[in-house]
KEGUMAR-919734 format. One line per 3 residues: number of its first residue (from 1); for each residue x, y, z of C-alpha. Coordinates in steps of 0.1 Angstrom, whole numbers, plus 5000, padded with zeros to 4 digits. Layout:
BEGIN
NUM> X:Y:Z ~ ...
//
This chain:
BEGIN
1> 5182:5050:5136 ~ 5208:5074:5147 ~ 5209:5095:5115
4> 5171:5100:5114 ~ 5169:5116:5149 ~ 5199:5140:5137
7> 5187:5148:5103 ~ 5151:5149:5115 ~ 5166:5183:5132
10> 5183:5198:5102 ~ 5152:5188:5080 ~ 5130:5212:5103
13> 5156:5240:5113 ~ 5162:5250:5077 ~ 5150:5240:5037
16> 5174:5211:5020 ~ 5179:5215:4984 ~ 5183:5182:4967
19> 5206:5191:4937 ~ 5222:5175:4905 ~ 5200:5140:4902
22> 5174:5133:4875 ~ 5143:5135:4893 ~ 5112:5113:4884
25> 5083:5135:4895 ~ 5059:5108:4884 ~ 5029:5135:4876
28> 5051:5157:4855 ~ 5084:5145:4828 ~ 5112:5139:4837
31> 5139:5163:4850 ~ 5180:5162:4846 ~ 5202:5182:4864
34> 5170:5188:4887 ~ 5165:5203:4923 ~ 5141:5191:4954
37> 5133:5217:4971 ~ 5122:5207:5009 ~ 5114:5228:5040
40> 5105:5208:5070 ~ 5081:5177:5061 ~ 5069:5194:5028
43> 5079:5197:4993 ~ 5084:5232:4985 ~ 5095:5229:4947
46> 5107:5207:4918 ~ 5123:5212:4885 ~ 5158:5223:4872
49> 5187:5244:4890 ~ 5172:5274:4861 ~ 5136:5270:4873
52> 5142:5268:4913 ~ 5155:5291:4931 ~ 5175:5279:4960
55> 5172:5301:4994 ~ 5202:5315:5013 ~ 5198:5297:5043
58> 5188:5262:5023 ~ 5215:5233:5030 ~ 5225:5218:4996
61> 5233:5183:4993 ~ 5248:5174:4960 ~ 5234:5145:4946
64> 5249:5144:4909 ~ 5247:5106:4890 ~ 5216:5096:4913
67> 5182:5092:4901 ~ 5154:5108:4929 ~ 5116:5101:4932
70> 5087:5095:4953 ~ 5087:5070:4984 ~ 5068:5036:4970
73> 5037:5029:4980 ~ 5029:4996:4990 ~ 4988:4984:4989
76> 4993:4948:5005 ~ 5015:4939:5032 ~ 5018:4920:5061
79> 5044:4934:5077 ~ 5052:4951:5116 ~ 5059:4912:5133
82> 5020:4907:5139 ~ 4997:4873:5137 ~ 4971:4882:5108
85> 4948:4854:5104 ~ 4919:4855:5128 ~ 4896:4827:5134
88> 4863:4846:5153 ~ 4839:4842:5128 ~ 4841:4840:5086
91> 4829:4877:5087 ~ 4855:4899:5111 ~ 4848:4937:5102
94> 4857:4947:5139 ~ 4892:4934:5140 ~ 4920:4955:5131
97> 4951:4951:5118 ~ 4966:4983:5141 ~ 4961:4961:5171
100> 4988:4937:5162 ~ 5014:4963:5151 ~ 5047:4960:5164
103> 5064:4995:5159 ~ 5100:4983:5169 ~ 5096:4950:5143
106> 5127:4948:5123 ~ 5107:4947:5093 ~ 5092:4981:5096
109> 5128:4995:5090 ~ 5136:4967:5064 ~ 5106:4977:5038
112> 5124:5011:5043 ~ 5156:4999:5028 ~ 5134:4987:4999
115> 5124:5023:4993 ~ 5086:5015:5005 ~ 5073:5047:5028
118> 5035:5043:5030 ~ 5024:5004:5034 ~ 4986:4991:5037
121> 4993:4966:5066 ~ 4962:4939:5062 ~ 4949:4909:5078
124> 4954:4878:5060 ~ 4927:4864:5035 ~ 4919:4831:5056
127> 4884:4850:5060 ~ 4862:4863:5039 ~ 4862:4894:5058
130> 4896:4894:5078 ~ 4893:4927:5089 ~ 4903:4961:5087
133> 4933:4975:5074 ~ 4957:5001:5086 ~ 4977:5031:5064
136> 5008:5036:5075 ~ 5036:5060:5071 ~ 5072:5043:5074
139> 5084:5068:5102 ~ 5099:5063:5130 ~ 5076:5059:5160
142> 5074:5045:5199 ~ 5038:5042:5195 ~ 5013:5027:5166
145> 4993:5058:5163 ~ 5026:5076:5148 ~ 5022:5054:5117
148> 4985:5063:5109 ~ 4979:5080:5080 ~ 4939:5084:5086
151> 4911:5105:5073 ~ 4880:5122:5090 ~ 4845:5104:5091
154> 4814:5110:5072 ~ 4798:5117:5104 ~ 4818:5118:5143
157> 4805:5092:5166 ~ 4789:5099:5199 ~ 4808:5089:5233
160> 4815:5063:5243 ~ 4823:5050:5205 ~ 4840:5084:5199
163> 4878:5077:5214 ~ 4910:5074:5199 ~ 4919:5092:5173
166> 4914:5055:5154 ~ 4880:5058:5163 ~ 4874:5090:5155
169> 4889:5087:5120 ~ 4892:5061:5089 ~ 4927:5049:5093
172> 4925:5017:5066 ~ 4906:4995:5043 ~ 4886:4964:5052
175> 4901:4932:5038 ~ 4878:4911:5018 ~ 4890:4874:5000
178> 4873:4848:4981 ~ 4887:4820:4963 ~ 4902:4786:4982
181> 4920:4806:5012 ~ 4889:4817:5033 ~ 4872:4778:5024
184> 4874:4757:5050 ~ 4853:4734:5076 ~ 4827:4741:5104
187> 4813:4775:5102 ~ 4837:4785:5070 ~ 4821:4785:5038
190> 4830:4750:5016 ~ 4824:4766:4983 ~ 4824:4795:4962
193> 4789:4800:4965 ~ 4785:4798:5001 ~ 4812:4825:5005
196> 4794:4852:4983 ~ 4763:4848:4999 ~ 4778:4850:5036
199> 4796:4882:5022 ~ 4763:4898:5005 ~ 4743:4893:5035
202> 4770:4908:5056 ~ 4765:4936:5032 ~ 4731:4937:5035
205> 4736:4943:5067 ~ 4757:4973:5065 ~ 4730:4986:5044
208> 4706:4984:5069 ~ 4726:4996:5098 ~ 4731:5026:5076
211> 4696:5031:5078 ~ 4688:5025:5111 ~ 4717:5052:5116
214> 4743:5035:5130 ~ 4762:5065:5144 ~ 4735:5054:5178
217> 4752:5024:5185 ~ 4783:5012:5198 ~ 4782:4975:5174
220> 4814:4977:5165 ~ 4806:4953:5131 ~ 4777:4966:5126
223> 4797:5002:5124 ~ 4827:4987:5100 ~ 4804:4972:5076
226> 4783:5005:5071 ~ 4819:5022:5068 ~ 4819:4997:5037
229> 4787:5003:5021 ~ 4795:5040:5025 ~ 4824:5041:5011
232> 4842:5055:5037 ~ 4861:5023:5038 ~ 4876:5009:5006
235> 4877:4972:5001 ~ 4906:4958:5000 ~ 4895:4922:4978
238> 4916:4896:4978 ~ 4909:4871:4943 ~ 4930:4850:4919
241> 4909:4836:4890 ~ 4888:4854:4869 ~ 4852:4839:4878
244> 4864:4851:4911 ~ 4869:4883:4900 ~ 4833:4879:4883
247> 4817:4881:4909 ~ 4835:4909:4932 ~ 4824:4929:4898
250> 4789:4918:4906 ~ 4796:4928:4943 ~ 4804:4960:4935
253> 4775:4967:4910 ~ 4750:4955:4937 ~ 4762:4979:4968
256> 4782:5007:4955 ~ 4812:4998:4974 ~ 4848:5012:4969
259> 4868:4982:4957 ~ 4904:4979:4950 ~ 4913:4941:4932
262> 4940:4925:4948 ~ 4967:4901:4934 ~ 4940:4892:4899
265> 4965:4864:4885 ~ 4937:4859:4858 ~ 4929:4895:4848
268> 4941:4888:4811 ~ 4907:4868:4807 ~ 4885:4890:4821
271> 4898:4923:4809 ~ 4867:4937:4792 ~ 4847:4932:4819
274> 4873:4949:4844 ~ 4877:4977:4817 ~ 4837:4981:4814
277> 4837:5002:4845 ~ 4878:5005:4855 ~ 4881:4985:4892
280> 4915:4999:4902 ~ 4939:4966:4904 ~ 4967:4957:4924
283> 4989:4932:4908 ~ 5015:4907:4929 ~ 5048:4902:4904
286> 5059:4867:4918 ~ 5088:4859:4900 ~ 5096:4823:4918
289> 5084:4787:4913 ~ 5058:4775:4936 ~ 5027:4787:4950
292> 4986:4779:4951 ~ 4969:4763:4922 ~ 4944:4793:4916
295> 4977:4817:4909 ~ 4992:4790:4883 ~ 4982:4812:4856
298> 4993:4844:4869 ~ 5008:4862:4837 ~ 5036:4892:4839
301> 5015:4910:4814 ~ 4991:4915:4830 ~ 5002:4954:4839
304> 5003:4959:4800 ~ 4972:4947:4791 ~ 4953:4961:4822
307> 4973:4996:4812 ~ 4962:4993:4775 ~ 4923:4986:4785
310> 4922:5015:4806 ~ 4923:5001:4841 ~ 4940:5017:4868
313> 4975:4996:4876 ~ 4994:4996:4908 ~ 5022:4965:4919
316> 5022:4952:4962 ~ 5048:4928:4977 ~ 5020:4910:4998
319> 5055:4911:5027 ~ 5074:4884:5031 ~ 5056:4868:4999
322> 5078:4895:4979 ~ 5105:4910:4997 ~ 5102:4945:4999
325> 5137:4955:4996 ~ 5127:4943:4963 ~ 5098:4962:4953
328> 5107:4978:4923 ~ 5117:4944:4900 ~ 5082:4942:4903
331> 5074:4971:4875 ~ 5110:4962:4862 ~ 5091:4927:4850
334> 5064:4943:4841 ~ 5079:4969:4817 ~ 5094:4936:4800
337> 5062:4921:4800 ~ 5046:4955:4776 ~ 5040:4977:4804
340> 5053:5014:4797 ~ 5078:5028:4820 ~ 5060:5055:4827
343> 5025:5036:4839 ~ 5050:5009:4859 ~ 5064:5040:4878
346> 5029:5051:4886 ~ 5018:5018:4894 ~ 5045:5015:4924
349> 5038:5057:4934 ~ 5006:5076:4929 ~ 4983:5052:4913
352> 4986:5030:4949 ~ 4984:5066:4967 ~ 4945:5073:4948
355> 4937:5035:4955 ~ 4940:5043:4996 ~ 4932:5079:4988
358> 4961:5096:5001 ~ 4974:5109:4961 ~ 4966:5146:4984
361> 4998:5139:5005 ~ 5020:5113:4987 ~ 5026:5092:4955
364> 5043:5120:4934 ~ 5074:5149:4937 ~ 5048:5177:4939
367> 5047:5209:4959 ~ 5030:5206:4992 ~ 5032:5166:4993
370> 5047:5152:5019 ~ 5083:5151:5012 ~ 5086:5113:5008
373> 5116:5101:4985 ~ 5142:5079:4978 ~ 5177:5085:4961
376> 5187:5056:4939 ~ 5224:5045:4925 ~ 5207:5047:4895
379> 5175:5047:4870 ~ 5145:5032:4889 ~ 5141:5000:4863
382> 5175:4993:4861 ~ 5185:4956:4879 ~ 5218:4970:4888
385> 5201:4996:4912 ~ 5197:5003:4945 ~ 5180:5021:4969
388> 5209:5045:4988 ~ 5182:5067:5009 ~ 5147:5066:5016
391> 5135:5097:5029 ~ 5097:5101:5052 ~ 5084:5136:5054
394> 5119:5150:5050 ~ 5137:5129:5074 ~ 5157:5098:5063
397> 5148:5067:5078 ~ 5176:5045:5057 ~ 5205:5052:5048
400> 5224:5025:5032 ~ 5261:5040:5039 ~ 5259:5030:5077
403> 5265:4998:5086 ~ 5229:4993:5097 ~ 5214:5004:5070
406> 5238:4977:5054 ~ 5222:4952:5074 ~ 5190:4958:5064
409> 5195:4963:5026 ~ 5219:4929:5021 ~ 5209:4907:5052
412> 5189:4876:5053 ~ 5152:4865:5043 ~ 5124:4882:5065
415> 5112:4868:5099 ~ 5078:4850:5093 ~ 5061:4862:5122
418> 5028:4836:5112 ~ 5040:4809:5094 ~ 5009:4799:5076
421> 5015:4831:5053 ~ 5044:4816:5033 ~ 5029:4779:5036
424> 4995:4780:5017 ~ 4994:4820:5012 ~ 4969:4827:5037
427> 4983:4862:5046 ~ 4981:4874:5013
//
């Protein structure tokens, strides 16, 4: 928007001292009366007026009676206007979701208005392997690459695989799913058993191209699933009930890979087991009647119990299944449910930033993180609150006293790009 270009110019010409609002730092207590300092795209410091020092030249924008903290950070979401069910072939490890992008989608600047600055875009779990993922940063952009938040390979590829910087870097997950979405006819598996052994074998085979060294080839699957079995790319697993989650554990045991549990409606009977060696968990908070069969005994405590036993907690929307502009009811319910406020914060911040292993840059209000944040009317659990700014690397993408950002706070329900996601759940 308008704003953004024009503060994106202030925001690099001078520091911005954020003063007067209790700040939520996330990794560190709480602080009232508190300043943000921010020079350019980078957090410079945090903590009260007496502890920062405010430089001459610094602009200062009062923001007394408003609570301030980091930008949310969303692990499952389908949004950017794409189509993200794929039918190639039950195992996809090729596809990516940063080919179906649209950067000028309206809901790329709606999940702002929700607070939301870093979102894990994912292909939907019709397939047991739907494909990979992409980490993005809510900025504005012309072109796809602008929203990449990526990380260097292991090991750089040799021309003519070496290309983009896409190629040249880790720029997402890889979406796994098991359960009743990716079960279907002809080549699909029909049961539960079919679909783990199609998925260890296509493990197995990243093993092996990892031995044959795959950097010599240009087989694009076989090159995504050795990113898998080498960690390089986390899995991104989609699973409801708890034998389900069974046997991702067993998944896991038997290949090493880097899994993060997604949506786990059944985690409070399998607890122990995901508390025997802590899987980081994503939880959905669906707080509206309908849905699939396996999810009927989703239960809001989830967070606590999970929290109690040890096991790393974050919250997703799984966009338009949740609305993002309405992300944080999600560790509001929770905190009802038993969850502490201090683990349901985390769980919508920096414990989604370590799950796609970008805690280095966001997730928390620290010094020499990218200065993502968002000013609120008021403490982050409260019902009554809303989101006034969102902030991305300094510059602020919504701003909810225009008359768009308006729009995009109090208009309508979400455009359903594919509309299979809301009708049986496949996109999520």
């Amino acid at each position: 928007m308008a704003l953004g270009w024009l503060w994106s110019a202030v925001a690099l010409a001078s520091p911005v001292a954020y003063v007067g609002a209790t700040l939520h730092p996330v990794d560190a207590p709480n602080v009232e009366d508190g300043v943000l300092l921010v020079d350019g795209s980078t957090i410079q410091a945090v903590g009260s007026r007496a502890a920062v020092a405010v430089p001459a030249d610094a602009k200062v924008v009062d923001l007394t009676g408003k609570h301030l903290m980091p930008g949310l950070v969303d692990t499952h979401s389908h949004v950017g206007g794409g189509q993200y069910n794929d039918a190639l072939a039950p195992i996809q490890p090729a596809l990516s979701a940063i080919d179906t992008i649209d950067v000028s989608h309206d809901s790329l600047k709606r999940v702002r208005a929700g607070g939301v600055t870093t979102a894990n875009v994912m292909p939907g779990s019709g397939k047991l392997m739907g494909g990979q993922t992409a980490y993005i940063k809510l900025r504005d952009a012309r072109v796809v690459d602008d929203l990449l938040m990526c990380i260097p390979r292991q090991e750089p590829l040799p021309a003519p695989v070496d290309g983009p910087l896409r190629r040249r870097e880790i720029c997402g997950g890889m979406k796994m799913a098991n359960g009743t979405n990716p079960q279907g006819g002809g080549g699909d598996p029909r049961s539960r058993m079919g679909a783990a052994y199609l998925q260890r074998a296509a493990l197995t085979r990243g093993v092996e191209a990892v031995e044959a060294g795959v950097s010599a080839t240009a087989d694009l699957e076989a090159l995504g699933l050795s990113e898998v079995v080498t960690g390089q790319r986390t899995v991104h697993f989609h699973t409801h009930r708890g034998d389900d989650i069974v046997t991702i554990l067993a998944l896991r045991r038997e290949f090493g890979i880097d899994v993060v549990l997604h949506h786990v409606s059944e985690a409070w009977k399998v607890v122990d087991a995901l508390a025997a060696d802590p899987v980081p968990c994503s939880l959905i908070v669906v707080d509206a009647p309908g849905g699939k069969e396996e999810a009927q005994q989703l239960a809001l405590h989830n967070g606590a119990m999970l929290e109690a036993a040890g096991v790393p907690v974050a919250f997703h929307t799984d966009d338009p299944i949740t609305d993002s502009r309405l992300f944080l009811r999600s560790a509001g319910l929770a905190v009802r449910a038993g969850m502490s406020p201090e683990a349901a914060l985390a769980a919508l911040t920096l414990v989604p930033a370590r799950m796609m292993h970008l805690e280095h840059r966001i997730g928390s209000l620290t010094p020499g993180k990218d200065a993502d944040f968002v000013v609120l009317s008021g403490p982050p659990l409260s019902v009554w609150t809303h989101v006034d700014q969102t902030f991305v690397e300094g510059v602020p993408v919504f701003d909810r006293a225009t008359a768009e950002g308006e729009r995009l706070a109090t208009g309508g329900a979400p455009e359903v790009s594919s509309p299979d996601i809301l009708h049986d759940h496949r996109g999520d």
